[in-house]
N, C-alpha and C positions, 0 to 999 in steps of 0.2 A: 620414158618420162621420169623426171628425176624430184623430188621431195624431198625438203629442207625443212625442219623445225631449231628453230633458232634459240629457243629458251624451253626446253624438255623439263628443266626444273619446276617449272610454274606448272604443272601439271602432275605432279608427284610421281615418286620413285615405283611406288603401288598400280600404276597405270601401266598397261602392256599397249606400246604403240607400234608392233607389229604386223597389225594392221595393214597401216599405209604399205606395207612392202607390197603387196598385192596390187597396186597403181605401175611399180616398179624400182626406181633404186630410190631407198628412203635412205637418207643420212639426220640423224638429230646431236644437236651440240649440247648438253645439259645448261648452261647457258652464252651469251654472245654479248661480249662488248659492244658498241654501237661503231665504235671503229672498224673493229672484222666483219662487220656484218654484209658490206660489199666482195669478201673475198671466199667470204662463205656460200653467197649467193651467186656465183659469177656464170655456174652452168647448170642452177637450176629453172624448173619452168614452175614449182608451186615452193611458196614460202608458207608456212607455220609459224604464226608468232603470237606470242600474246604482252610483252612490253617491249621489242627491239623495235623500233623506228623503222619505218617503211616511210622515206627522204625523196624527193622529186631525185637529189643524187643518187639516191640505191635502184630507184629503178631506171635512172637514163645509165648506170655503169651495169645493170642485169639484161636478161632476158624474159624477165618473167612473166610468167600467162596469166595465172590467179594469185591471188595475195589473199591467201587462209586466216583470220582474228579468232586465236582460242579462247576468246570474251564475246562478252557484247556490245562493248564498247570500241570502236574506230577512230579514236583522237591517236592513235599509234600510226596511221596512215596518214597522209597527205592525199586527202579524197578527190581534194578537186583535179591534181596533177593525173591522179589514176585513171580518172575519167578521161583527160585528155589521151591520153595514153592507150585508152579502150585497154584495161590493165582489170577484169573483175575486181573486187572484195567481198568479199563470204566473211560475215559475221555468224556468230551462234546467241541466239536468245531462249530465253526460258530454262533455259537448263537446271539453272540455279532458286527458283522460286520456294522451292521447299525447302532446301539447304538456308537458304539468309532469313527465311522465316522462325524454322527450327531455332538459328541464332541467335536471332533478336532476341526469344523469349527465353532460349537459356540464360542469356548475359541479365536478362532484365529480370527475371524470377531468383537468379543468381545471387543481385541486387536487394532486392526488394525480402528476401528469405535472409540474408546475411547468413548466405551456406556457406561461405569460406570460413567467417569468426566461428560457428558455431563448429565448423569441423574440425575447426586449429583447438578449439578448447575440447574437445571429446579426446583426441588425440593426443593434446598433452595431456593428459592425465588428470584433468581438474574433474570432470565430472565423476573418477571414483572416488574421487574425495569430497562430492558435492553432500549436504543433508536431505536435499529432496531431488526429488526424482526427475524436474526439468532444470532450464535453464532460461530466464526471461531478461540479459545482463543486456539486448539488443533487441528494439521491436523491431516482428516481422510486419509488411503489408500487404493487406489484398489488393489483386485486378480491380477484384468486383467495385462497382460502384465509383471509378477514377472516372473523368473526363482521360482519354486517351487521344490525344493529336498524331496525326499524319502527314507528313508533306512529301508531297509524290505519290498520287494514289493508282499507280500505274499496274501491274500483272504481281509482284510483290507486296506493293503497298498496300492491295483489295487482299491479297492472300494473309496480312499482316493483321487488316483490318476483321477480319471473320475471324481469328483466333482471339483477336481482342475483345471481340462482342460476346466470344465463346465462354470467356472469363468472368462477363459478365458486366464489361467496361462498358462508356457510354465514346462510343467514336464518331472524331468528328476529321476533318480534312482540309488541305490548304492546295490546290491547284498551282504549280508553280509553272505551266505552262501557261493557264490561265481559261483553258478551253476545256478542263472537265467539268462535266457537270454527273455527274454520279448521282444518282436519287437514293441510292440504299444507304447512304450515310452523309448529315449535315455538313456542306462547307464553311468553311468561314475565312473571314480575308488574314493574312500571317498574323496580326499584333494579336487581334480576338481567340486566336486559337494558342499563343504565347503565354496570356493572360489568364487563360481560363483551364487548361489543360495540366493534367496532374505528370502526365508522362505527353512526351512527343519524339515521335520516332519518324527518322528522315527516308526515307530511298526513293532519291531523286537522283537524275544524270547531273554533272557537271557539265554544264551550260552558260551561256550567258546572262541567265535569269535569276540562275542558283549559286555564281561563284560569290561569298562571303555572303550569301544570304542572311546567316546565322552570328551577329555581332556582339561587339558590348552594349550597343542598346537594345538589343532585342534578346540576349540575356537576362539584361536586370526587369522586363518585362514579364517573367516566368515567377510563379512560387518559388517561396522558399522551399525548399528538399524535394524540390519537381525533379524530375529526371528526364534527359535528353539524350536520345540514342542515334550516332549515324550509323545506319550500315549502306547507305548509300555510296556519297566518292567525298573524301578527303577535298578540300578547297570550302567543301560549301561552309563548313566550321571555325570562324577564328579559334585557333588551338589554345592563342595565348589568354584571348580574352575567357575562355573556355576555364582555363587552368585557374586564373584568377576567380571566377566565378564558382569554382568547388571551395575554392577557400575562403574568399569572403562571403557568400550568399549560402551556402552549404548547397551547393547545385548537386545533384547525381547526374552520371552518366554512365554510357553504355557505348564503346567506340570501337569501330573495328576496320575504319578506316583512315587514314592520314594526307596530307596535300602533299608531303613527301615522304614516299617509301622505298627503301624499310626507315624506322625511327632513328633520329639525328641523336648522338650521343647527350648532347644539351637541352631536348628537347621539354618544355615548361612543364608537360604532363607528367613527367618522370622526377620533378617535382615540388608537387603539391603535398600540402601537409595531410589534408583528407581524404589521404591515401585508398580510405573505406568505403567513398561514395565512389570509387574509379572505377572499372571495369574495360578494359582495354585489351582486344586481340588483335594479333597481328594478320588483317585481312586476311580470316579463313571462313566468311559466313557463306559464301559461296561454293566454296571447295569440299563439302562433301563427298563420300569415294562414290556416290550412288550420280551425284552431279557429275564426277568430272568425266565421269564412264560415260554418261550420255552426252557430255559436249563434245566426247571423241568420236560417237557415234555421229553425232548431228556433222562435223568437220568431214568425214568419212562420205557423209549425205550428198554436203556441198561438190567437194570433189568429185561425186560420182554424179551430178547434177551437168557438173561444168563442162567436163567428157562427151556428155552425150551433147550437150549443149553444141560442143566442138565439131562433134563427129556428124551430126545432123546441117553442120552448113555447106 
């Protein structure tokens, strides 16, 4: 059996995927054009990928048995083709719930504390030269006491929600599927929870439900110095109206995903003049070394799922 991971970079240098040798001959590319990825794949029987495209043409020019997703997300497959094809896919879920949780709240505490200003001015040297003994040139804010919104109250968004109430926030929630009903914490329809919520933090799938969810009117719909956080998926945020909205409304944010990755050299975000309310990482809330070790383990699961799966018919 032969095993192909097509994009080894997305899963960091820190990761030992020697593992898979144990199945039999592992090859991994650190990453894969979308062009070579037919010539790459030509005499494998499992594919590893977590952004190269899995094309009704990659798998009628392959042979492949499983088609492995080092996410949890399958918009990188062409699912309906695979079915035809009786071609599995193995996705990995959960992996990441405490990594994008831990996230959220550092970029948001990050925020809300104005740990960057206060560390750039201890560092330059102002504070030995201060007359007293703090510094208050930037208010800090508490959790406690915010209206805290959520859209997507899904295995991260419950996990996002209980750190928030831990804080002491009052949380509340927007269904974008439409079919939660969660009783441990109030819903409300998207405008009312826009309205009323001091912070609102997104992780929801990009969907048909959720692509530009989040617009210029349902921006100017938010407090003034509310703060909106995706660590969901890139699309569901107009970026632009986003950008415009730090500068003219004094919006904060918290961003750690984009519609297109990595960041376009012109991109609105890169700038705003209120540079101070931004917060911006290059999607790493999920990649934690503690996560990505267990989504190789869970990948590993699959594989060894599908074998037997094979071997039992």
């Amino acid at each position: 059996m032969k095993i192909v991971c097509l994009d080894a970079l997305t899963l960091g240098s820190d990761i030992n995927l020697d593992v898979f040798k144990k199945f039999g001959e592992f090859v991994r590319y650190e990453t894969t054009a979308q062009d070579d990825a037919i010539q790459r794949l030509k005499d494998a029987d499992i594919v590893i990928t977590n952004k190269v495209l899995i094309t009704k043409e990659v798998m009628d020019a392959t042979n492949l048995k499983l088609i492995c997703v080092s996410a949890t997300g399958t918009n990188n497959v062409d699912m309906r083709y695979a079915k035809e094809k009786n071609i599995p896919v193995k996705n990995v879920a959960g992996y990441s719930t405490n990594s994008v949780t831990q996230q959220t709240f550092a970029s948001l505490l990050a925020l809300l504390n104005e740990v960057e200003f206060y560390d750039g001015y201890v560092k330059s040297g102002k504070w030995v030269k201060s007359e007293i003994f703090t510094n208050l040139d930037r208010a800090i804010c508490e959790l406690s006491g915010k209206n805290f919104g959520i859209i997507g109250l899904g295995e991260i968004g419950k996990n996002v929600a209980k750190v928030a109430q831990a804080f002491g926030a009052k949380v509340f929630y927007y269904s974008t599927s439409g079919a939660n009903n969660n009783t441990e914490f109030e819903r409300l329809e998207l405008k009312e929870l826009l309205k009323i919520c001091d912070i609102v933090s997104i992780h929801a799938p990009l969907n048909e439900k959720t692509k530009s969810l989040i617009g210029k009117k349902e921006l100017e719909l938010m407090k003034p110095r509310a703060i909106i956080c995706n660590f969901g998926r890139g699309g569901i945020v107009d970026e632009e109206a986003l950008a415009k909205a730090i500068d003219d409304k004094n919006l904060k944010a918290c961003i750690d995903v984009l519609e297109s990755e990595p960041m376009s050299a012109n991109h609105p975000l890169l700038n705003i003049k209120n540079s101070s309310n931004l917060i911006i990482t290059p999607h790493i809330a999920w990649a934690s070394l503690e996560a990505r070790e267990k989504l190789i383990n869970l990948i590993v699961k699959n594989i060894e799922e599908f074998i037997k799966d094979e071997n039992g018919k």
